[in-house]
Every structure is written in structure tokens, then in C-alpha cells.
C-alpha positions in Angstrom: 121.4 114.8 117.9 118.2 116.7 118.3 118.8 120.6 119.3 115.0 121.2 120.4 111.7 122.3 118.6 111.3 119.5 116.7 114.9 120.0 114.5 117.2 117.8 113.9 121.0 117.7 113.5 122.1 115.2 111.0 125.8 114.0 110.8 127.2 111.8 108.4 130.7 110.7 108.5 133.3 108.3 107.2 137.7 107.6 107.1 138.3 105.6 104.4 142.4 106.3 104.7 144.6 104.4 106.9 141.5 102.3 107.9 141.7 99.8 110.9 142.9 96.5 110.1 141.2 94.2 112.6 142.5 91.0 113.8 140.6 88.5 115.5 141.0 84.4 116.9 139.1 82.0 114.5 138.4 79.3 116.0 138.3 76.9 112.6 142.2 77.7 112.6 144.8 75.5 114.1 145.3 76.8 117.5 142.6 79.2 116.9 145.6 81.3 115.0 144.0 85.1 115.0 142.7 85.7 111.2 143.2 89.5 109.6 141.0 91.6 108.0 141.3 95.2 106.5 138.1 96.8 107.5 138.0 99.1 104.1 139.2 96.7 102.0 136.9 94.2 102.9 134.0 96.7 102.8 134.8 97.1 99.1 135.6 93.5 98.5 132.7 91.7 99.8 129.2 92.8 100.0 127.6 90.7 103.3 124.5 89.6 101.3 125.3 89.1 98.0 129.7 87.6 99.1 130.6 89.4 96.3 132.9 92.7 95.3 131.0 96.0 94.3 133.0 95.9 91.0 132.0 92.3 90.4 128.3 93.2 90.4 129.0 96.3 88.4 130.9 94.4 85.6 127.8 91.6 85.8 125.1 94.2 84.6 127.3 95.8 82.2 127.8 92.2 80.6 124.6 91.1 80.4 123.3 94.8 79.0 125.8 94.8 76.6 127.1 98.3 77.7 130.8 98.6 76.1 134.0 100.4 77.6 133.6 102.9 75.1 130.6 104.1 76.7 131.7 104.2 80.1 134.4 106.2 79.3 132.5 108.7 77.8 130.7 109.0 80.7 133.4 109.1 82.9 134.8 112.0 80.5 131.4 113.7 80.6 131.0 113.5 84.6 134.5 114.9 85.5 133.7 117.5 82.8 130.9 118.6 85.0 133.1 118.4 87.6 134.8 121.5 86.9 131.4 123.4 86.8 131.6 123.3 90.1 135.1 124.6 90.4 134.9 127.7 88.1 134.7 131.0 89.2 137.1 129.9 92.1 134.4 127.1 93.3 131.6 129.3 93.9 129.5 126.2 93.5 130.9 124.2 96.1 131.7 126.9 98.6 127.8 127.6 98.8 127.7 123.8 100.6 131.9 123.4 101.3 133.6 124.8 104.3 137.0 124.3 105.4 138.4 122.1 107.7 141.3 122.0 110.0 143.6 118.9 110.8 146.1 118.6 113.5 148.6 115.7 112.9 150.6 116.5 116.0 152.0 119.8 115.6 151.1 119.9 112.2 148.0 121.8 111.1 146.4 121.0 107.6 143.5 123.1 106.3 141.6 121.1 103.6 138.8 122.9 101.7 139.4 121.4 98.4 138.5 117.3 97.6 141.5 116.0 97.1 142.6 112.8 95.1 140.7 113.8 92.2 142.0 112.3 88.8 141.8 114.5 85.7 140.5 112.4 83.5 141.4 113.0 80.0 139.6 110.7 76.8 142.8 109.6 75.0 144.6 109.2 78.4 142.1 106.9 79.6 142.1 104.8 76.9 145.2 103.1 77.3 144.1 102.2 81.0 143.6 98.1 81.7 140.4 97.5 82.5 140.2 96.7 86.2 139.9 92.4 86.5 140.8 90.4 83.0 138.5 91.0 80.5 136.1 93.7 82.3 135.2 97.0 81.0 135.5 99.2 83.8 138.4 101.0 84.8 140.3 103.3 87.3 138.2 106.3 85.4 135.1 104.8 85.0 134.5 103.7 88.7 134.9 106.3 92.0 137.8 105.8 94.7 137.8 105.6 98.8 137.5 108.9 100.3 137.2 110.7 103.3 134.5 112.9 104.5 132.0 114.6 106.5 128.3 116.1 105.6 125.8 117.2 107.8 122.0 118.6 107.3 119.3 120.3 109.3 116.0 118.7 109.3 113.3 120.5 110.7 109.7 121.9 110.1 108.8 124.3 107.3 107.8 127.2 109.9 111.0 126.2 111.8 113.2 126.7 108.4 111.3 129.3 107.3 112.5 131.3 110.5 116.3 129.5 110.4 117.0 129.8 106.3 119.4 131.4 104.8 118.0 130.8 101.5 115.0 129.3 99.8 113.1 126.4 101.9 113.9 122.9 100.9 111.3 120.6 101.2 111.2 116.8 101.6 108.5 115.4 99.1 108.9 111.7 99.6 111.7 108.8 99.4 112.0 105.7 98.3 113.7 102.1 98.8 114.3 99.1 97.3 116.5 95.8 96.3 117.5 93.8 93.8 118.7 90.7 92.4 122.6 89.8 94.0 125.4 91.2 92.1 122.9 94.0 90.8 123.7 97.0 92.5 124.3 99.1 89.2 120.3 98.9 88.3 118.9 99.5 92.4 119.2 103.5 92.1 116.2 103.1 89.3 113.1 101.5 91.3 113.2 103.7 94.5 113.5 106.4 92.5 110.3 105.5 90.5 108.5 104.7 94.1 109.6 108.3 95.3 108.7 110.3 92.4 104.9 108.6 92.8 104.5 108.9 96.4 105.3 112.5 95.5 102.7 112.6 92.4 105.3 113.3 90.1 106.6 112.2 86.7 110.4 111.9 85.7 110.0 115.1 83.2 108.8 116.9 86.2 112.5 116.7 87.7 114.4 119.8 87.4 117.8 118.4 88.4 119.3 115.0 89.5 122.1 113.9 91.1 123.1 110.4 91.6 125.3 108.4 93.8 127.6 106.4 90.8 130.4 104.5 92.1 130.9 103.1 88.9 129.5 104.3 85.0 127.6 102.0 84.5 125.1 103.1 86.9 124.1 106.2 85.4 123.9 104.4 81.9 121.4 101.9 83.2 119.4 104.9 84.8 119.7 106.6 81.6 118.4 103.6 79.8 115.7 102.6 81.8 114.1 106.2 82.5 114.9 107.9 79.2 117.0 110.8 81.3 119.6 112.6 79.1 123.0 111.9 81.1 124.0 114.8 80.4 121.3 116.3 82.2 122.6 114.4 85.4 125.1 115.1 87.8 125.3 118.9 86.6 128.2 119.7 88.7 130.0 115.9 89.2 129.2 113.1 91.0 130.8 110.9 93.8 132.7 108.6 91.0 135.0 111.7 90.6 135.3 113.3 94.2 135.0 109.8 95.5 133.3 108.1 97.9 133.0 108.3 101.5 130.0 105.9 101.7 128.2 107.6 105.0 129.0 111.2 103.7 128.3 110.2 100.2 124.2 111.1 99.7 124.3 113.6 102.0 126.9 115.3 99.9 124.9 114.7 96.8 121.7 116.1 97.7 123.5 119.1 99.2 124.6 120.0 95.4 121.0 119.3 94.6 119.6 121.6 96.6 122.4 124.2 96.0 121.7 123.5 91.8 118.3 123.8 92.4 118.5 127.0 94.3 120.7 128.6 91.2 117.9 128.0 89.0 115.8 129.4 90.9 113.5 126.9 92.9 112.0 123.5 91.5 112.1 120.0 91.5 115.2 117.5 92.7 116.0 113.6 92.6 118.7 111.8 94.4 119.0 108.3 94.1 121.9 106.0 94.9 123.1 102.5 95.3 124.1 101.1 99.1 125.6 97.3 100.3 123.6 94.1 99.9 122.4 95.5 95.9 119.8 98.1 97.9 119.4 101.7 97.1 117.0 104.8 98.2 116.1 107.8 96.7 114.8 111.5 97.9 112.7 113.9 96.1 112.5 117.5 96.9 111.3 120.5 96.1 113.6 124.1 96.7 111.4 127.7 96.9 108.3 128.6 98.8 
């Protein structure tokens, strides 16, 4: 919705929870008999391009990369560790990008300002979980769940920010896009990042602070591997495989903390990069301070 002057109001938004189930005549069925289909489920099930689950393509590249259930629950430990960065010092982290919101459910009013449906996720609990499909490594820790949510950013000129902030400028250096092989998704976030961060006439060690979009581990361990970033010098303050994952909201959400990070250090550098349907994924690079 643009609001004049060149600024623009972006909303993101998703409702994962009591999603619509869809019915519909097929016309291969005997007496065109209507066929069913939950629209979330399905979403997660079945990517369009590649006709297969999210989790199959993320158990494909741990396979054949030899990454082990030991190390995706250390990163699952590690990330929701992080986590609670963000909710020390009664969540002064997230209440610099969080507000409040009120829900009516007939007469009923629910304030939520919290996520909610996080899972603690403890290293010797999580051990003992089955791994999610026979002889897989990822589990119910190591991969995020459906959320609901809502994220919205101003995007605007630097004079026009300049004049509207309530804090240092961010600025947008560059993006970047890109696809890969079917039943890939885990490795996309690491070429558009790469493309962004040389449109932008930067190097990976130039980064101040990343934050990624993981729905499962094994994404951040292929990033790690194939950039040489420290994982524990992603995600500072969690990720959407622990507050889950709203799909529309989800980047939007990510690059907020970025920006809100970046602004506690001070000003510098920021990468977001994240996976999307049909094994594609973007990135963002921007800068915080004048």
C-alpha cells in the first residue's frame, strides 16, 4: 500500500492454524466425486515444482553430504540457545521489533505478545526423539513448525527515513536470487547470498551479523560448510526453526532482528538469506548507521 512520497508500506502475513481445507470436483473421479485437500498440509507436503515434501529434500542433501543427526541436534541446541538471547532482560530484544496484538474470538479477547508453541529443546531430551520418516536424521527439534504471523516494513528513501527514523537508517545494498537442483532447498540460501554480497562489493568477512531463514538444520550446516561462517555466529538471537514459520511473515521477521542486532552493535553490515518453494531462495544485504 503506498502512503505517498515515494514510501512504501509493506505487509506480510500468514495463518497457518486451523487452515482451510478445500474441496473441489475432479473430474478423473467416478461421478466427478469432489477430492479434498488441506491447504497447509499440502503446502508442506508437496512443493509444486519439485512434487516433493520440504522434509524430503532436506533429508536428500543431508544424505548425500554425509551430515549426521548428531550434528543437527547440536545445532538445534545451539539455535534455541540463542533463542533466549532474545528473551533475557524481559525480551528487550524482541520488544525493540515485537508489539502486541489483540484477538477477539467472540467475546473473548486474547492479547498475544509472546511466540507461542516454542519447544525447549534440551540435548539429552532430544536424543531419544524418532527421527521424523524411517531412517532420516531430522527430527521434531531439528526442523521448524507451522506458525502464525504478521511482519510489516517501511521502505522508503534515505532523505525520507532520515526525516521518519526512530533510530539509525537502514539501508538496502543489494539482493539476490536463485535456484537449484529439485529436492535441494537446504543448499539455495548459499548462491543468492554470494550474488548479493557482490552486487554490493562485499566479501563474506565483511558481514557483521546474519540471520537466516532455516526450516530445518541442515540448512545452516550447508551454509556453514560452503562459506566458512562460524554457526555460531549466525542467528544471534534464534531463527524461524525455533519460533517457527509463518512462510510470508517469515523473512520479514528475520531481517527485522537483523537490523535490530545490527543497530545494538552499533551500525554495520547484515545478510539474510533464506530458502522458498520450488528449491529457490533470495537474500538481502544491508547496511545500519549513517
Amino acid at each position: 500500500m503506498s502512503i505517498g512520497g515515494g514510501t512504501e508500506l509493506v505487509i506480510t502475513t500468514d495463518r497457518t492454524s486451523n487452515g482451510p481445507t478445500i474441496v473441489y470436483p475432479s473430474t478423473k473421479a467416478t461421478g466427478g466425486a469432489p477430492a479434498v485437500e488441506d491447504f497447509v498440509q499440502a503446502n508442506f507436503a508437496r512443493d509444486p515444482w519439485a512434487g516433493t515434501s520440504m522434509l524430503a529434500a532436506a533429508e536428500t542433501v543431508a544424505r548425500e553430504r554425509g551430515i549426521s543427526r548428531d550434528e543437527l541436534d547440536d545445532v538445534a541446541v545451539l539455535r534455541y540457545e540463542q533463542y533466549q538471547r532474545a528473551l533475557a532482560d524481559e525480551r528487550s530484544f524482541q520488544q525493540e521489533y515485537m508489539i502486541p496484538v489483540e484477538i477477539r474470538i467472540g467475546r473473548t479477547k486474547i492479547e498475544e505478545a509472546t511466540d507461542s508453541g516454542v519447544r525447549p529443546i534440551d540435548r539429552a531430551a532430544i536424543a531419544g526423539l524418532r527421527p521424523a520418516v524411517p531412517d532420516g536424521v531430522h527430527t521434531g527439534a531439528s526442523q521448524t513448525h507451522p506458525a502464525d504471523g504478521v511482519a510489516g516494513a517501511i521502505v522508503t528513501t534515505t532523505a525520507r527515513a532520515r526525516e521518519l527514523r526512530a533510530g539509525p537508517v537502514t539501508q538496502i545494498l543489494s539482493t539476490g536470487f536463485a535456484r537449484v537442483a529439485p529436492t535441494h532447498m537446504p543448499e539455495a540460501p548459499v548462491p543468492p547470498a554470494l550474488r548479493a554480497l557482490d552486487a554490493a562489493g562485499l566479501a563474506m568477512n565483511q558481514v557483521d551479523a546474519i540471520t537466516t531463514h532455516n526450516p530445518f538444520a541442515v540448512n545452516d550446516i550447508v551454509f556453514a560448510h560452503e562459506t566458512g561462517v562460524d554457526l555460531a555466529k549466525m542467528n544471534s538471537f534464534g531463527c524461524s526453526m525455533i519460533w517457527g514459520h509463518p512462510q510470508a511473515p517469515t523473512g520479514t521477521r528475520a531481517v527485522a532482528e537483523l537490523v535490530t542486532e545490527l543497530t545494538l552493535r552499533g551500525g554495520g553490515v547484515g545478510l539474510f538469506t533464506g530458502c522458498a518453494a520450488g528449491d529457490t531462495a533470495a537474500a538481502i544485504v544491508i547496511r545500519v548507521g549513517d
